[in-house]
GUTORFI-411312 format. One record per residue: residue in one letter; y, x, z of N, C-alpha, C in turn. Coordinates in steps of 0.2 Angstrom, whole numbers, padded with zeros to 4 digits, always signed. Layout:
% GUTORFI-411312
aYXZYXZYXZ/...
***
This chain:
% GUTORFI-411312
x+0058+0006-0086+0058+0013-0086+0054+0016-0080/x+0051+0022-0083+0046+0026-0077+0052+0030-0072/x+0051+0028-0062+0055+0034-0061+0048+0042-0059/x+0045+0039-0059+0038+0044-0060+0033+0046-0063/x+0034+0052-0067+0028+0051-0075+0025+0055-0072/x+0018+0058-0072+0013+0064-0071+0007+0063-0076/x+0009+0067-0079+0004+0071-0085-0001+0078-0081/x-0007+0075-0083-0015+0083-0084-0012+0086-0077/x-0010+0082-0072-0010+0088-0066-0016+0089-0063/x-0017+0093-0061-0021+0101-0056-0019+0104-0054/x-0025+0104-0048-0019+0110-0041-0026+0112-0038/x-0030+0117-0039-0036+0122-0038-0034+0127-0030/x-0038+0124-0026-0039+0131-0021-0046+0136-0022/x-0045+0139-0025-0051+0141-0026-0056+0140-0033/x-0063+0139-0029-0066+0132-0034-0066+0127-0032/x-0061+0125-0030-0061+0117-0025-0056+0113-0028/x-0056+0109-0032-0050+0105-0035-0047+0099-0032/x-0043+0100-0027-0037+0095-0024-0036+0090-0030/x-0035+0093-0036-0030+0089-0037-0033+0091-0046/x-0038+0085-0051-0042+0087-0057-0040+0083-0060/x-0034+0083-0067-0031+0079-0070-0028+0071-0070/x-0022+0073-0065-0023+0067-0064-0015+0064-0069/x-0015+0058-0071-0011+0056-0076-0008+0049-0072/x-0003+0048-0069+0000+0042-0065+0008+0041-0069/x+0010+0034-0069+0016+0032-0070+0016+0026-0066/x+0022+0027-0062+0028+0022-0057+0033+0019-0062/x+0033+0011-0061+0038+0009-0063+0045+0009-0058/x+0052+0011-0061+0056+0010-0057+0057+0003-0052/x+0059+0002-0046+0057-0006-0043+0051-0008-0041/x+0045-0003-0041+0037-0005-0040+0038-0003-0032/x+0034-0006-0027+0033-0005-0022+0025-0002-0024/x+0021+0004-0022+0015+0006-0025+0012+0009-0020/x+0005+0008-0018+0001+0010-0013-0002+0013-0015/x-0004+0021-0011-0006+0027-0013-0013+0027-0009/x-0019+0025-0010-0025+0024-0006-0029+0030-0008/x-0036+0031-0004-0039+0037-0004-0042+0039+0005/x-0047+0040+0003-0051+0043+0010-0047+0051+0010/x-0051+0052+0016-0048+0059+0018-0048+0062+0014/x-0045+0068+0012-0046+0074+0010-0047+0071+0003/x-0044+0067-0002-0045+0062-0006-0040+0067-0013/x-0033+0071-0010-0029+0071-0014-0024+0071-0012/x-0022+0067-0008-0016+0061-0006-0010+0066-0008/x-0012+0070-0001-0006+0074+0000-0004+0080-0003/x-0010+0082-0006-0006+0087-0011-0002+0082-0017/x-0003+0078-0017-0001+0073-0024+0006+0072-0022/x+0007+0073-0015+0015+0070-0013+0020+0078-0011/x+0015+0081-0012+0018+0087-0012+0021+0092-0016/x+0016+0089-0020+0018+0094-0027+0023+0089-0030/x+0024+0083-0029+0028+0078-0032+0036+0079-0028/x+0036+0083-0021+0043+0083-0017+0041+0092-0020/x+0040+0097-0023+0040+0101-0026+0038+0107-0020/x+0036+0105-0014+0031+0109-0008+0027+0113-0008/x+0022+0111-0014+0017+0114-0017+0019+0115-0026/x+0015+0118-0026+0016+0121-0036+0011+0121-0041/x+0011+0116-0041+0006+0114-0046+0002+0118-0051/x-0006+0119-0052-0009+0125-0056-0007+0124-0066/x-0007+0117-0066-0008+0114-0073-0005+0106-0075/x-0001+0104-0078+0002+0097-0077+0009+0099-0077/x+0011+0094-0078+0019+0091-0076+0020+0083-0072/x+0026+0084-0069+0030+0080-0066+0036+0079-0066/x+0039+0073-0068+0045+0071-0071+0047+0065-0066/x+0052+0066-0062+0054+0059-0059+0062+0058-0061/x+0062+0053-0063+0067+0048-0068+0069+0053-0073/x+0063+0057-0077+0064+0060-0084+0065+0068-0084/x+0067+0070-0076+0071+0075-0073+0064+0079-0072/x+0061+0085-0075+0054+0090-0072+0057+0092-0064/x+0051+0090-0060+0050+0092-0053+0054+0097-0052/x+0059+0100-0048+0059+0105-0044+0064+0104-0040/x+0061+0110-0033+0067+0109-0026+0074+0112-0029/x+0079+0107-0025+0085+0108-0025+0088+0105-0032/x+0084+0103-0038+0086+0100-0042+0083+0091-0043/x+0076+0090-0040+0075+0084-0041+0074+0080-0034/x+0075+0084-0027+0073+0084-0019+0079+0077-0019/x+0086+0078-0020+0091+0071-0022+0089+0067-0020/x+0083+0066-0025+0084+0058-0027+0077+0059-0023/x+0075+0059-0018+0069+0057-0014+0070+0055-0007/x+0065+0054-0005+0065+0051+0001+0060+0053+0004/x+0058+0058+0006+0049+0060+0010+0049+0060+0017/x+0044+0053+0020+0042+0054+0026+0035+0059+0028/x+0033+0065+0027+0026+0065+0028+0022+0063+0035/x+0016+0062+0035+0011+0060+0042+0013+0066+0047/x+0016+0071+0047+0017+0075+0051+0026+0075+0051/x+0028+0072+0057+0034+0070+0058+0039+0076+0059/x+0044+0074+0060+0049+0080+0060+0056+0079+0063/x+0056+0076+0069+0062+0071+0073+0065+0077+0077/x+0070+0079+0080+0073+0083+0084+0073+0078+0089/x+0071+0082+0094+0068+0075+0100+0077+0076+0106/x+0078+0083+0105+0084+0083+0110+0093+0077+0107/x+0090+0076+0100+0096+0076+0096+0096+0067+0097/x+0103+0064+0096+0105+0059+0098+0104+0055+0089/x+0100+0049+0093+0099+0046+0084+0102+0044+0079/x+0109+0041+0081+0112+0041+0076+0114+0049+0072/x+0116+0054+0077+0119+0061+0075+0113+0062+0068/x+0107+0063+0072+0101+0066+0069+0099+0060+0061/x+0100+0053+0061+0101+0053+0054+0108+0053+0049/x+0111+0054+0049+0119+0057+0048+0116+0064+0046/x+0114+0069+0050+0112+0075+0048+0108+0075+0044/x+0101+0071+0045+0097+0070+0038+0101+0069+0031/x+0105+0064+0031+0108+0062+0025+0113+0066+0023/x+0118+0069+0029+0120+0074+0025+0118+0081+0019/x+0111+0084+0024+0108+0088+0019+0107+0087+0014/x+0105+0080+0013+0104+0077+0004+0109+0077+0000/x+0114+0079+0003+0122+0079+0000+0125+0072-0002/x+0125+0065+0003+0127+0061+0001+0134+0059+0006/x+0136+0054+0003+0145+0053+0007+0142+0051+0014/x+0147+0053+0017+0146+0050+0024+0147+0043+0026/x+0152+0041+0020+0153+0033+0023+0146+0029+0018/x+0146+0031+0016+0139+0028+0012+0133+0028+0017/x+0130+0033+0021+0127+0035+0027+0129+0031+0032/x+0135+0030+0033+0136+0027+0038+0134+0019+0038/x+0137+0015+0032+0134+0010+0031+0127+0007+0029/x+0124+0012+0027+0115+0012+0026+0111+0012+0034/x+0115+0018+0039+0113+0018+0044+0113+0011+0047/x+0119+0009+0050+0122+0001+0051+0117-0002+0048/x+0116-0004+0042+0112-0009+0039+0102-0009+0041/x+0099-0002+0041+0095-0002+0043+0093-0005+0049/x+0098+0001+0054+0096+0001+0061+0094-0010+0062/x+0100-0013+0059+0099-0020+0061+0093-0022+0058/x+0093-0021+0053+0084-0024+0048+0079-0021+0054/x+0079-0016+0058+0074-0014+0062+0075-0018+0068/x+0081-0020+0070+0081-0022+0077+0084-0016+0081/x+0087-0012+0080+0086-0005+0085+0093-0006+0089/x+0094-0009+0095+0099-0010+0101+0104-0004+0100/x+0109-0007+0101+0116-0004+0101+0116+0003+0102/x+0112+0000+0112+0113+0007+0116+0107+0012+0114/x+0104+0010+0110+0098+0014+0107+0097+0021+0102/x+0106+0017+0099+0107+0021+0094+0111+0027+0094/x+0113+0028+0102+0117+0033+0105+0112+0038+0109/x+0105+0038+0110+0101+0038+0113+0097+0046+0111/x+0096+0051+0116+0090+0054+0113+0084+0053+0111/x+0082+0056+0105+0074+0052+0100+0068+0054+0108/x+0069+0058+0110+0064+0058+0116+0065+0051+0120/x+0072+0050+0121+0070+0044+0125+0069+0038+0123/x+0065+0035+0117+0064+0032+0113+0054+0029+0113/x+0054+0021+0113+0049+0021+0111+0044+0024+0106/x+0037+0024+0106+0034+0028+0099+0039+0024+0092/x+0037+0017+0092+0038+0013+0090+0045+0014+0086/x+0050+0014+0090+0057+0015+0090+0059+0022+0085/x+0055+0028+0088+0055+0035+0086+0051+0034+0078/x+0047+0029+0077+0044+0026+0070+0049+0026+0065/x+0054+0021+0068+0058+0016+0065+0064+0022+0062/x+0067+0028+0067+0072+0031+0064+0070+0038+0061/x+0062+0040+0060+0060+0044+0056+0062+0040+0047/x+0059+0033+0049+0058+0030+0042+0067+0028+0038/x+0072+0028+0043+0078+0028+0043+0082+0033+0040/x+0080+0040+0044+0082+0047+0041+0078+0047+0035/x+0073+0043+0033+0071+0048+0026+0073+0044+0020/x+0077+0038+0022+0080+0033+0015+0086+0031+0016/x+0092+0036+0021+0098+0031+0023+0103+0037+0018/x+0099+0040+0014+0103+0044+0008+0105+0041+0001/x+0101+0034+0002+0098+0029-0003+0095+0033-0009/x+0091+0035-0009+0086+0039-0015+0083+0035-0018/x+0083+0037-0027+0078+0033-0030+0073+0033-0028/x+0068+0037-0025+0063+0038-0025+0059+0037-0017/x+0058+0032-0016+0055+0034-0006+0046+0036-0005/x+0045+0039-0001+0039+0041-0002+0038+0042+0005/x+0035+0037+0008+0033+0035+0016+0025+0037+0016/x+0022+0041+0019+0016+0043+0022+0015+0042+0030/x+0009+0034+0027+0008+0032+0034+0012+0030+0040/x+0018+0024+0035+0020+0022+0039+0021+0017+0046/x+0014+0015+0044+0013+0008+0049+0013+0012+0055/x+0010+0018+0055+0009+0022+0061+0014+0020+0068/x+0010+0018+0075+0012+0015+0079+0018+0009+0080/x+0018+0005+0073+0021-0002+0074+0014-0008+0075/x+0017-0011+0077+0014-0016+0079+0016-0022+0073/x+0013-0029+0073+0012-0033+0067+0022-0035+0066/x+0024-0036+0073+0033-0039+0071+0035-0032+0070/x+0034-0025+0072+0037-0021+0068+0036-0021+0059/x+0029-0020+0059+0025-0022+0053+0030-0027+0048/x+0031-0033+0052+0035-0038+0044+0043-0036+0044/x+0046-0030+0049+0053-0028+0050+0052-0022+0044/x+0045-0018+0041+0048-0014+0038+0046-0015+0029/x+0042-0024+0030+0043-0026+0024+0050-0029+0023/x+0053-0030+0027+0060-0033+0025+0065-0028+0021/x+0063-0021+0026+0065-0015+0024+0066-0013+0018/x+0058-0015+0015+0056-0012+0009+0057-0017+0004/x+0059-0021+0004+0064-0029+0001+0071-0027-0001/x+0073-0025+0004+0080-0024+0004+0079-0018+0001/x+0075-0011+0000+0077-0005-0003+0077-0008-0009/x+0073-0011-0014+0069-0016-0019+0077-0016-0021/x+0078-0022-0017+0086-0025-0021+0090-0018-0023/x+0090-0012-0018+0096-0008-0019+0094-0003-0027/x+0089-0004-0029+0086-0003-0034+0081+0003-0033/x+0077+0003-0027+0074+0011-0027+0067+0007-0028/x+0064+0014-0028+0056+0014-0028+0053+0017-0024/x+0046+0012-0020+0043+0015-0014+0035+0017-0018/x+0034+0024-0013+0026+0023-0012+0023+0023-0006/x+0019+0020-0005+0018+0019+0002+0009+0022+0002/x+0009+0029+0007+0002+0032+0005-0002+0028+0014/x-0006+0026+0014-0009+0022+0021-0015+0021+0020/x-0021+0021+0027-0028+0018+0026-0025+0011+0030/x-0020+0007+0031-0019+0001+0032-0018-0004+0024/x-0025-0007+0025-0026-0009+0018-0022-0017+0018/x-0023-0021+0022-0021-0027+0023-0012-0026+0022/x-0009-0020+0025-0003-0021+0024-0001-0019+0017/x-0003-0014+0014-0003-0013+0007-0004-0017+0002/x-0008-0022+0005-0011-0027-0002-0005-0033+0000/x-0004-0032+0006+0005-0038+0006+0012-0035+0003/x+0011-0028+0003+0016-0026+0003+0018-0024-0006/x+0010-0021-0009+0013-0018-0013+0011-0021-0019/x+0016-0019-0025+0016-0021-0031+0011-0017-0036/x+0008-0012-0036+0006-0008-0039+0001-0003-0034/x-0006+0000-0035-0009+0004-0032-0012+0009-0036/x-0014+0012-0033-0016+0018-0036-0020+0023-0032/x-0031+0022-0032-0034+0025-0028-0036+0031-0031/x-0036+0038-0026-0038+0043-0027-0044+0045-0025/x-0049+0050-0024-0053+0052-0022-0056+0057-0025/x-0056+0065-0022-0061+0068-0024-0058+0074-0030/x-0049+0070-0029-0044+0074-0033-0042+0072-0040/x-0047+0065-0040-0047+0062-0046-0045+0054-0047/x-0039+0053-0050-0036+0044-0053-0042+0039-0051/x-0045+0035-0047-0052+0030-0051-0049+0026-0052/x-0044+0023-0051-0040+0015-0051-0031+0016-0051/x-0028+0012-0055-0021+0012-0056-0018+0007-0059/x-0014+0002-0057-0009-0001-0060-0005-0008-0056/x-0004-0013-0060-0003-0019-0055-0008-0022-0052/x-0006-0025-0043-0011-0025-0040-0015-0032-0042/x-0011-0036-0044-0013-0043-0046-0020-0041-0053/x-0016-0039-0058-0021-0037-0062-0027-0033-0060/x-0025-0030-0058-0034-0028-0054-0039-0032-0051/x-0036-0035-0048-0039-0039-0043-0041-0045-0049/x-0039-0048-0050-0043-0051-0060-0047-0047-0062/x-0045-0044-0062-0051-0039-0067-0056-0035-0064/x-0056-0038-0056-0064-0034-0055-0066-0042-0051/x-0066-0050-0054-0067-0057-0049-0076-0056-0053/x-0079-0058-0047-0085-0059-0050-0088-0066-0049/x-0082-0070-0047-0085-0076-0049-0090-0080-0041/x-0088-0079-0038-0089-0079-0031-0086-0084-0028/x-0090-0089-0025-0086-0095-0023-0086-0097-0016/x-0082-0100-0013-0081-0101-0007-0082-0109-0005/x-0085-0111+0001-0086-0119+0001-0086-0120+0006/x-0083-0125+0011-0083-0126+0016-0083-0135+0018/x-0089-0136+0020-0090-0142+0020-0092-0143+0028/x-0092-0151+0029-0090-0155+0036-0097-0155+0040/x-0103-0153+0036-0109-0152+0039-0114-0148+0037/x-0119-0143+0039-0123-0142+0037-0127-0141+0030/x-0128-0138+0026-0132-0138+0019-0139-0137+0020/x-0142-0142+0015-0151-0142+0014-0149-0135+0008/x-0149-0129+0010-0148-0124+0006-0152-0122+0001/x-0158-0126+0001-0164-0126-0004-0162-0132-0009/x-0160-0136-0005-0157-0142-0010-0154-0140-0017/x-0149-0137-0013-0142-0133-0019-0146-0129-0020/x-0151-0124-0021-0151-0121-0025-0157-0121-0030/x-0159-0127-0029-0167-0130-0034-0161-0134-0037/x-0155-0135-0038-0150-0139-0043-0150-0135-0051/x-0154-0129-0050-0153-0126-0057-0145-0125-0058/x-0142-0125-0053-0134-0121-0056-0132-0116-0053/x-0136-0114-0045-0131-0109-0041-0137-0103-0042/x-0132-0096-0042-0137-0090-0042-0142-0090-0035/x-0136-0091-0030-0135-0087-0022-0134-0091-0018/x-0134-0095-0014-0131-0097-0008-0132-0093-0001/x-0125-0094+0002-0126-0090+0009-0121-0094+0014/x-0123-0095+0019-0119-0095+0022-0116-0091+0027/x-0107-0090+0028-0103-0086+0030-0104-0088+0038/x-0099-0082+0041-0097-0085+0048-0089-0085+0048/x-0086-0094+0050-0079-0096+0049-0079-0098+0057/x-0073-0094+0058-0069-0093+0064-0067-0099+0065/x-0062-0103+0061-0057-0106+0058-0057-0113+0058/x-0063-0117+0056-0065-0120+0057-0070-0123+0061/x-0069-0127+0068-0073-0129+0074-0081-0134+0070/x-0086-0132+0070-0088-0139+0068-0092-0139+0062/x-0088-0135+0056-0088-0134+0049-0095-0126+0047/x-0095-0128+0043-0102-0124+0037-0097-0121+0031/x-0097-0114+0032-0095-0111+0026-0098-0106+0022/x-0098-0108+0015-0104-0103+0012-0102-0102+0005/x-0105-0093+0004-0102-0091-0003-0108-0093-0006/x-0105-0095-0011-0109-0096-0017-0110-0093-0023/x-0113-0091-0028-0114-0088-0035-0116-0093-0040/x-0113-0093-0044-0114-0100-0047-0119-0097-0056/x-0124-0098-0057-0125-0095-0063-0121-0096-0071/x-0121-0090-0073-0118-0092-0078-0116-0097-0082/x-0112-0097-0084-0110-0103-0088-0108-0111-0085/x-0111-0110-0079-0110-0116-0075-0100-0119-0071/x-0099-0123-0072-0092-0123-0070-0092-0127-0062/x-0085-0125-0061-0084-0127-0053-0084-0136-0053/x-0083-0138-0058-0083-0145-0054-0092-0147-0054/x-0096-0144-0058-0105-0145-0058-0105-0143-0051/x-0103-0139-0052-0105-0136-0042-0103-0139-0037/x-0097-0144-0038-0092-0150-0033-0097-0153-0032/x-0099-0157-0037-0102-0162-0037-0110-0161-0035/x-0114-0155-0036-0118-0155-0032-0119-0156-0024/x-0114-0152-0022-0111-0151-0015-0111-0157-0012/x-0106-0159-0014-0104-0167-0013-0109-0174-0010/x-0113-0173-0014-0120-0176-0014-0122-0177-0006/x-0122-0168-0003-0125-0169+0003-0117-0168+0009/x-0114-0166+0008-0106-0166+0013-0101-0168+0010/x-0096-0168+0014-0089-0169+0013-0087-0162+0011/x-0082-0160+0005-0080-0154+0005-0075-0153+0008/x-0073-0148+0013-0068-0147+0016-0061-0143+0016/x-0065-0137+0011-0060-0132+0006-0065-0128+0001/x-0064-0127-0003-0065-0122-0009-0059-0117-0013/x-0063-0114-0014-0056-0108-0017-0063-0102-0020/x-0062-0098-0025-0064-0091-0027-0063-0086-0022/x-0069-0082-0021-0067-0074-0018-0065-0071-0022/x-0059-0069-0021-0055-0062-0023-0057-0056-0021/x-0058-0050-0025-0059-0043-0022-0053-0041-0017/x-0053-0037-0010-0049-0037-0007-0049-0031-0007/x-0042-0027-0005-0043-0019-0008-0045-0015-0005/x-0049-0018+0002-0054-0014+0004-0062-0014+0000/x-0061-0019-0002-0067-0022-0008-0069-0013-0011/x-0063-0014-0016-0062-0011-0021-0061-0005-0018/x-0059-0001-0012-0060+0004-0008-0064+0007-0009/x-0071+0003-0005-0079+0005-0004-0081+0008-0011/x-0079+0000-0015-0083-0001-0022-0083+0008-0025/x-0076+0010-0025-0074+0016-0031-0074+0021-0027/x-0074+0022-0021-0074+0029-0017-0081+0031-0016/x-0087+0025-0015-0093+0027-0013-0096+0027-0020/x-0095+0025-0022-0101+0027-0032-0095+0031-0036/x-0089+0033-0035-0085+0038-0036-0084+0034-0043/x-0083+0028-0045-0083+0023-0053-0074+0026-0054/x-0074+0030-0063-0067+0028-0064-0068+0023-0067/x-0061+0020-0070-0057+0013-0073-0051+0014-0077/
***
């Protein structure tokens, strides 16, 4: 089941289109990363989706229900990049108030509070604390707390890695694991590509107001493999050797951090030709030390569709 359908949306300032049919569906349970250079889309797309903004042409349906404030806002959960903490207000008070606007139970709030705060790590005496007197880090942690301790279908984080560091970082994939089990669905909008491609199930890049890419993130990444190979051998390569073999298109040698000592090189292998012909050429002159395919990375796939504007 879709918790978010969007048909033919458009959202025109002027002659300038934000936002030129775009057609998206979330499945319920998808962790989904929302990618895009500046001024891409992003956030008119999260705004007209939390009903902020009002759409020129299109619909939006979250779990079947047509967009609108005060009837679909429920079942949401929106952090925008521009934060909203009352800095004099004490943390636990100030998400207890968030949650109650949503109109959810108190004891419900209570124990989602409770169960966050620990998945984050946030100290007893922390949690009695004004958000001023709080790390950025920490003041991170209870924004992202106030916008999902309603338990919403639907969470929608903008930019959330924003001033965690790498152990906050695997604290709010736990987070997003555990919202997973309780059955919600996250979108996670970020130029943090490395944690996106960890984190998410599904992506979906924008640019220019327009869908270029969408769906599961595994299947994509299959579907753009060129065939690209990795070798990492115990010495040096006669690089002209391998490639007067008649099997490789390309060789190149990489620079590998990782290995003291060792030689790593992407290879292309021409058509037709299979991985174990190319072992065995190799072989001839080194020990192989690893081998594996390049994979497109989603920064890959970033460049690739933002900068020649390719749809898919």
């Amino acid at each position: 089941m879709n918790i978010l359908d969007i048909r033919d949306l458009s959202k025109f300032y002027g002659n300038h289109a934000a936002l030129n049919g775009v057609n998206l569906t979330i499945e319920q349970g998808a962790v989904f990363g929302l990618l895009g250079p500046n001024g891409a889309g992003k956030t008119t797309l999260l705004r007209i989706i939390n009903s902020i903004l009002v759409n020129d042409s299109g619909s939006v349906l979250i779990d079947g229900v047509p967009a609108k404030l005060g009837v679909t806002s429920k079942m949401i959960g929106y952090m925008p990049e521009e934060r909203g903490l009352y800095s004099k207000m004490r943390v636990d008070e100030q998400i207890l108030y968030f949650g109650r606007l949503k109109g959810a139970d108190m004891q419900l709030l209570r124990n989602n509070m409770q169960e966050f705060m620990d998945i984050f790590h946030i100290e007893e005496n922390d949690r009695h604390r004004r958000v001023e007197e709080l790390s950025k880090g920490n003041q991170q942690k209870v924004q992202i707390i106030a916008t999902i301790v309603h338990e919403p279908k639907l969470i929608i984080l903008d930019e959330p890695f924003s001033g965690f560091d790498p152990i906050n970082g695997q604290l709010l994939q736990s987070l997003i694991e555990r919202l997973r089990e309780k059955g919600c669905t996250v979108i996670l909008s970020s130029h943090n590509m490395p944690a996106i491609e960890q984190m998410c199930t599904h992506i979906g890049l924008i640019n220019k107001g327009q869908l270029l890419l969408h769906g599961p993130l595994q299947e994509i990444r299959e579907s753009h493999r060129t065939g690209l190979l990795s070798l990492t051998t115990s010495s040096e390569l006669n690089r002209g050797m391998a490639a007067d073999s008649g099997l490789i298109e390309s060789i190149e040698e990489v620079q590998d951090n990782l290995r003291a000592g060792a030689h790593t090189y992407h290879i292309m292998p021409k058509h037709g030709v299979s991985n174990n012909d190319i072992l065995a050429t190799i072989a001839i002159q080194a020990d192989i030390l690893a081998f594996s395919e390049v994979m497109p990375t989603l920064s890959d796939l970033f460049i690739q569709y933002t900068q020649g504007q390719t749809t898919n």
